[in-house]
N, C-alpha and C positions, 0 to 999 in steps of 0.2 A: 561821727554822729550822722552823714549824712546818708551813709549806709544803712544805719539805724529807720532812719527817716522813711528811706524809700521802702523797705520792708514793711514796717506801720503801713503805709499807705496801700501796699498792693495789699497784705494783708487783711486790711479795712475793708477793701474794695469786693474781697472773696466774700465778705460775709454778707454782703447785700443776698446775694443767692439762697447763704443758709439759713437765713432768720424767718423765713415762713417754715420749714422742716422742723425748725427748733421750737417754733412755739407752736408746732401740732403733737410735736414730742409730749414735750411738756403737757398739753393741754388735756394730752391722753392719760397723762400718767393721775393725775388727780380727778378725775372725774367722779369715782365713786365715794359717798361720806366718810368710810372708814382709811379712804385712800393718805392720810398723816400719817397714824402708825406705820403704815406696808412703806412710807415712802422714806421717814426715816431710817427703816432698816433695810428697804436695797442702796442707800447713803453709804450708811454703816459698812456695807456689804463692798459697795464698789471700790471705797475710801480703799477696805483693808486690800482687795484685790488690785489695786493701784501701789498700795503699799509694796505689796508681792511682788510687783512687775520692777519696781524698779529695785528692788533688793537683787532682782535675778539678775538684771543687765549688769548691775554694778559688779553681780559675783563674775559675768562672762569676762568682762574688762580684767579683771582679778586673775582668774585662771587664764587668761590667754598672756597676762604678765608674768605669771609661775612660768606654762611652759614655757616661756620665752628663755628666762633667766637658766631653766637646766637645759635647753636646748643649745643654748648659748657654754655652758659648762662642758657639756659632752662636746661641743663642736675646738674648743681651749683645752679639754682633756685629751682627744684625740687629734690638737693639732689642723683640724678641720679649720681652713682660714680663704675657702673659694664665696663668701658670701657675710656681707658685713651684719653685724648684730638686728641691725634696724630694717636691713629687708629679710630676716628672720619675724619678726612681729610683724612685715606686712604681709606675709605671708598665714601665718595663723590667722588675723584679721579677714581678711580673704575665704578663709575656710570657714570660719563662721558666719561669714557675711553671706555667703551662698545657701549655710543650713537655715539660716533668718529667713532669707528671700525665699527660698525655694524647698524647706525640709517641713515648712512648719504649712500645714493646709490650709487654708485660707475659708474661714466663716461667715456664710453670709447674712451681712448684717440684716439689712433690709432691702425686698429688691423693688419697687417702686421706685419710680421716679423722684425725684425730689423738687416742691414746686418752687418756680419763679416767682422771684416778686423784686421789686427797688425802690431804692428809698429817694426820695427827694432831699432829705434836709444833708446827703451826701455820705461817703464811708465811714462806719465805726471799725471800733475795735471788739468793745464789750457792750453785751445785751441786757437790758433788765427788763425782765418782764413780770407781769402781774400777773396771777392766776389765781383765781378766787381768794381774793385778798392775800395771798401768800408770793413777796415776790424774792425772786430767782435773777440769778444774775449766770450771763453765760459768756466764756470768755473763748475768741478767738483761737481754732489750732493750728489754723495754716490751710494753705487749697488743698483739694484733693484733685489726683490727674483724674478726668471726664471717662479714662480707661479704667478706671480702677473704683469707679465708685462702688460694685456692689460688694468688695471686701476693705470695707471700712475698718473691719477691728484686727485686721492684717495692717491696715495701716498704721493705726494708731501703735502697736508693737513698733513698728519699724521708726515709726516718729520718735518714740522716747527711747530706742537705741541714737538717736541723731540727737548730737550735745545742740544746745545753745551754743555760737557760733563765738559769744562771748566766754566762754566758758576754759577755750584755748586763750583768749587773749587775755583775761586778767589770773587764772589762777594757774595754767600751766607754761606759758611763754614764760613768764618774769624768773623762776628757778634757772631752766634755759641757759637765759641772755645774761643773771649774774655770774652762772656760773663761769659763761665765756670770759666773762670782764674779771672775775676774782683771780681768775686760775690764768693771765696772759704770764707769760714771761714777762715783767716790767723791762731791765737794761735791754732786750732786746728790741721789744716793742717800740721804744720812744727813740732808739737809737733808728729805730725803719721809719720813723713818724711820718716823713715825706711822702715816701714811698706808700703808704700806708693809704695814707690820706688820699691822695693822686687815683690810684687804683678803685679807693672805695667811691670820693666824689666823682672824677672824671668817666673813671673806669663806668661805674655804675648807671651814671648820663649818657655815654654812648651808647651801653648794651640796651639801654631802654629805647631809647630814639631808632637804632637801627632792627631791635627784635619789634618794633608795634609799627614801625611804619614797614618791613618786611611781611607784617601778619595785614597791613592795610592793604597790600596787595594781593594776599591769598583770600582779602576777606569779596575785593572786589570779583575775584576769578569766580568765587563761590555764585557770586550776582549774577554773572554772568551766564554758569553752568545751572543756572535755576537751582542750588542748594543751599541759599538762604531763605531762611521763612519767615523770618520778622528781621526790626531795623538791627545796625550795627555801627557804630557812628565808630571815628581815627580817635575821642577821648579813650573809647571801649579799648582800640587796638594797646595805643600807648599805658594805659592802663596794665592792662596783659604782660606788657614789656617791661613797666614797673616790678610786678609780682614776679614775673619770670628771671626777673636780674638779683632777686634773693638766690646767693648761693649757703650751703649748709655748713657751718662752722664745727659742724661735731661729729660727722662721717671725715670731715678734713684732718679733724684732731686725733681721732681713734689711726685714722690709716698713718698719719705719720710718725704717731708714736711707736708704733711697731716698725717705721724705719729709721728710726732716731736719725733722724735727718738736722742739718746743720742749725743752730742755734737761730743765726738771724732769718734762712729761707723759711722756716719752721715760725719765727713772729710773723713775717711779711706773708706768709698766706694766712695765718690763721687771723690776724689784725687786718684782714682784707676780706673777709669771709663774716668774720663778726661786725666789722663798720660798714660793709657792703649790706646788711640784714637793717639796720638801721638806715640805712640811706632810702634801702626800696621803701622801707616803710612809712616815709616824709615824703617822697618822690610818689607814691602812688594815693595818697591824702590833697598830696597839694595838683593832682590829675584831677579829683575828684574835686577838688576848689575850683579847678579851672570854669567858666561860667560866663562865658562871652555876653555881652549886653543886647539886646534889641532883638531883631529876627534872628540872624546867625548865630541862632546855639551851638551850632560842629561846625564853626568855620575857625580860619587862624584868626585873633582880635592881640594887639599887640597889646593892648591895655588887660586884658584877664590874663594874658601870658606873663606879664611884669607881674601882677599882683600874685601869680601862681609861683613865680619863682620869689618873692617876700615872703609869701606862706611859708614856702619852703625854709630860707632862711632863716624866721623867725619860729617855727617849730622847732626845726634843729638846734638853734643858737639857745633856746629856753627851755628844750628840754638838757640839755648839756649840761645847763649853768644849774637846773633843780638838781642835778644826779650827784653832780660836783659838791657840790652844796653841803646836800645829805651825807655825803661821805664825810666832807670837812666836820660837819656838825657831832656825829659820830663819832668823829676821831678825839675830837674834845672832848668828849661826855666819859669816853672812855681813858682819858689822858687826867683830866683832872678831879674825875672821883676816885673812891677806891672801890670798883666797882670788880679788878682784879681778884678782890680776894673771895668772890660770887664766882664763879664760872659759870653757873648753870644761869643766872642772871643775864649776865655779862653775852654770853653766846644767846639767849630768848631777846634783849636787845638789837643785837647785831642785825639778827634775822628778822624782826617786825621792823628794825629801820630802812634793811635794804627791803624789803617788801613794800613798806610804804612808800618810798621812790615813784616805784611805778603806778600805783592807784592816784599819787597826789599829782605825777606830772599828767596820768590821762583826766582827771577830775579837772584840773586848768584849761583842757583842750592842748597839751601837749603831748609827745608821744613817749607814752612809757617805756618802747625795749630803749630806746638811746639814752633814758635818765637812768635806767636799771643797768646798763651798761657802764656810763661813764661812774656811776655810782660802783660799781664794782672793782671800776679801776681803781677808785681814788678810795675805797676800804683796802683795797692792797696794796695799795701805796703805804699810805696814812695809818688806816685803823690796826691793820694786822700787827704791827711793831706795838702797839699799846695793848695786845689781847695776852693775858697770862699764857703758859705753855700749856694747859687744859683744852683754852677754849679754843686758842690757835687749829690745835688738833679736832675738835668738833665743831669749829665755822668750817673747816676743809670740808671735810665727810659728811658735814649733814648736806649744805649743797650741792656734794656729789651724787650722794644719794639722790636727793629730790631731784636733782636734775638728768638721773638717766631713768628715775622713773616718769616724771612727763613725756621724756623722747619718746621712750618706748611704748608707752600709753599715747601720744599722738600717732605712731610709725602705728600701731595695730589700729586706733582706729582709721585710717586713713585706708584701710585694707580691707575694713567693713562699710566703708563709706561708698567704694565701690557697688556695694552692690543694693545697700539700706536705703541711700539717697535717692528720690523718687522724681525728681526733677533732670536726669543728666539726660546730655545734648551729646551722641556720640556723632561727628565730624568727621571723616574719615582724611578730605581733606586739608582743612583747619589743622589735624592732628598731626598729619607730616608738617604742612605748613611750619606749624611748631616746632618742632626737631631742628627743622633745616633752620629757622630763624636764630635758637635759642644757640646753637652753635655757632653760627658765621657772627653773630653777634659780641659772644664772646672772646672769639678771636680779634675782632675790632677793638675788646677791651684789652685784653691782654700784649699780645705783638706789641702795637705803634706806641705802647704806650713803656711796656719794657724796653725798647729801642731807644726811647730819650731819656728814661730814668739810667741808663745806662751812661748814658752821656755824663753822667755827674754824678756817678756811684766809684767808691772804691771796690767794695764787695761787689762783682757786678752778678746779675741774674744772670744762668748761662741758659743756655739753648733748651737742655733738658729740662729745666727746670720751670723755661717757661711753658713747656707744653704741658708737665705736671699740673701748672696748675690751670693750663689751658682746660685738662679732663678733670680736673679734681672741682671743678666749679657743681659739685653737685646741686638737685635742688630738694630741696627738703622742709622740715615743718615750718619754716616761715612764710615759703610759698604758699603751704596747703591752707595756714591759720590767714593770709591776707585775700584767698580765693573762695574760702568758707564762709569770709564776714558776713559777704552779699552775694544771694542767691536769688535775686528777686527777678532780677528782668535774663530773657534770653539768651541776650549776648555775656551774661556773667556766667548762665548756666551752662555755655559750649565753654567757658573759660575755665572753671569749675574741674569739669570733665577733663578738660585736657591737662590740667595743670596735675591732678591724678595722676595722668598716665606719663605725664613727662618724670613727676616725683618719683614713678616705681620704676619706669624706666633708670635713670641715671644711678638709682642707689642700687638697683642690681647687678648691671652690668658695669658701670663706672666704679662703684664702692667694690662689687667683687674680685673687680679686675683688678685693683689698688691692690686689693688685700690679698691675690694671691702674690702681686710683686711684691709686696713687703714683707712674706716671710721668704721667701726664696734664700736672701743674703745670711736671714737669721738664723735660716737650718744651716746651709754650707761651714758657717762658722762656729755649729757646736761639733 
């Protein structure tokens, strides 16, 4: 929420600016008697060409889904496996995102200046104003950069190519994160559970501590070298460090399935990839809890550090207990009616309960990928063994489906964000900074930590395998969906930007490089 919050507010604060332009607008438009009829019908008129606009984007998303899926076809028909499916769609993304910005001519709105005024009684969101007894309500769209004001209706295109930020987090992550959680291997998973857990809590606590206070030292260099231009406080850093310790559970799962790699290595990354996306996600909430009392808002306060880590605790521990919950309840509903002899029931069930998981733990103020996850688990635990042979077959496949169509639809837009997003902070040094942190980082997860899981494994992790997943820590849509939420202040917006560039980075080189080592073995042996 309180990402939410600071958004309202900056956004509030913009429209002190626009609300004299808005009511000269306006005051121009009805001047004349007969100006009611003329005014409901350029309503009419704008409604349906609004209508249009966003028919059209929703088609671009569509088609750059299409080619995705035959481009992906011919790449498995020809054996093509130097470049994983999903830096395929950012890739299209990308190329529309260039035709948006740069193909479409930009129209000028109006070139005057736009007057100054401010409000005392402090920021709004929404305007109502009176105009010869007729009144108008006008709603907030978001700043416009001070460079760009005189193609405003360049803007406004580009605005409504740019989702709602909630729009990743309640209708396309939750398909995602159950699919991870429905489709674990179970014997394998609970049998790594240690391991698992170690990796994703500990693992996950280092990588953020050592990538945000590593980024608090490139942030001060930046001070230094005169290329910072506004504040940037060590929550900002560790934050980043948060986001950035999301690795991708589903370029991990694509690339090992093609090396049908050993049963339990094959739980223990991919239940380290999936718990690790949850972690960042409680870990970078309870950053933004953090709230030190009296003067020292960015200093260390051991009192907001405690309560920051009970946040933490108590998100985790209640969204757990909701997901667990919903599957148990679930599993009854499906056990003791006869609900078997419905399929088409039985399966619309399944899928509105595991969906409501997630909307009822974020609606509590808990975090819905960890409810929709453990909720996943414990339907495949539990629910699956009580689903007739029908539905079994369509709870599989319909959340496989929904869930490579979100990827893929965030993997493209993320490749038009690039270039649509009108706010980015490009850092040149920040941006290595990044690289170098998000890697040694890593390795501080990984190493010391398979070193003493070793100590007490039969199965041990061997060398190779810890470097696999040393590289295989890709970063992908949970990154881009926790760096999207909040684009309000400066320090979010170079965050923003680089987290972008880390995301394309690792899935093309990292995921392509996988993918051509995991056909290698599989050509040799046909």
């Amino acid at each position: 929420m309180e990402p939410l919050r600071s958004q309202r507010r900056t956004a509030a604060r913009v429209l002190d600016t626009l609300t004299p332009a808005l009511i000269l607008l306006s005051a121009g438009a009805v001047t004349a008697e007969d100006g009611g009829a003329m005014e409901e019908l350029t309503t009419e008129k704008e409604a349906e060409e609004s209508h249009r606009q966003d028919s059209v984007n929703l088609l671009t998303f569509i088609m750059l889904l299409t080619l995705t899926i035959l481009t992906i076809w011919l790449f498995k028909h020809r054996r093509v496996r130097f470049l994983h499916e999903t830096g395929l769609a950012m890739i299209y993304g990308l190329l529309v995102g260039v035709i948006l910005r740069y193909g479409i001519p930009a129209t000028s709105y109006h070139n005057k200046t736009p007057p100054s005024c401010s409000l005392k009684e402090g920021p709004v969101s929404t305007v109502l104003l009176n105009i010869s007894g007729k009144f108008f309500e006008y709603t907030l769209k978001g700043e416009i950069n001070s460079r760009e004001i005189h193609n405003v209706e360049q803007n406004d295109m580009l605005r409504k190519v740019t989702f709602d930020p909630e729009v990743f987090f309640n209708i396309l992550l939750p398909p995602i994160i159950f699919h991870a959680g429905y489709s674990l291997k179970k014997r394998h998973f609970f049998r790594n559970m240690g391991s698992i857990i170690t990796y994703a809590f500990l693992g996950t606590a280092i990588s953020c501590f050592v990538i945000g206070n590593l980024m608090y030292g490139v942030v001060k260099l930046m001070q230094v070298l005169g290329q910072l231009t506004d504040k940037f406080y060590y929550t900002d850093c560790l934050f980043f460090g948060a986001i950035m310790s999301a690795t991708d559970p589903v370029t991990v799962l694509a690339i090992f399935n093609d090396l049908h790699a050993d049963g339990d290595l094959y739980a223990l990354l991919f239940g380290e990839s999936v718990m690790n996306d949850a972690v960042a996600i409680v870990l970078s909430s309870s950053i933004v809890a953090y709230q030190p009392s009296g003067a020292n808002t960015h200093m260390f306060d051991a009192a907001a550090f405690f309560k920051s880590v009970g946040v933490f605790i108590g998100i985790f521990s209640g969204s757990f207990v909701m997901g667990a919950a919903t599957g148990v309840v679930t599993a009854l509903v499906t056990k003791f009616t006869k609900l078997h002899c419905f399929p088409l029931l039985e399966t619309a069930l399944f899928f509105l309960m595991s969906w409501s998981t997630f909307l009822l733990a974020e609606a509590c103020g808990f975090t819905g990928v960890v409810a929709v996850l453990f909720c996943g688990i414990t339907q495949a635990h539990y629910t699956y063994n009580n689903l007739s042979a029908e539905s079994t077959q369509r709870t599989k496949q319909l959340f496989e489906v929904l869930h490579f169509l979100a990827e893929n639809f965030i993997f493209s837009y993320m490749g038009l964000a690039l270039f649509t997003f009108q706010n980015h902070i490009f850092s040149p040094i920040f941006i290595i900074g990044a690289f170098i942190s998000i890697f040694i980082g890593r390795a501080f997860n990984i190493y010391p930590l398979s070193f003493f899981l070793n100590l007490g494994r039969r199965h041990k992790i061997k060398g190779n395998f810890q470097h696999m997943m040393m590289f295989a820590g890709l970063r992908g849509a949970m990154a881009f969906a926790l760096a999207i939420r909040d684009t309000a202040t400066y320090a979010r917006q170079m965050m923003f930007t680089t987290t972008l560039l880390v995301v394309f980075f690792t899935v093309w080189v990292f995921g392509g490089g996988h993918h051509a080592h995991a056909v290698r073995p599989a050509h040799q042996s046909l």
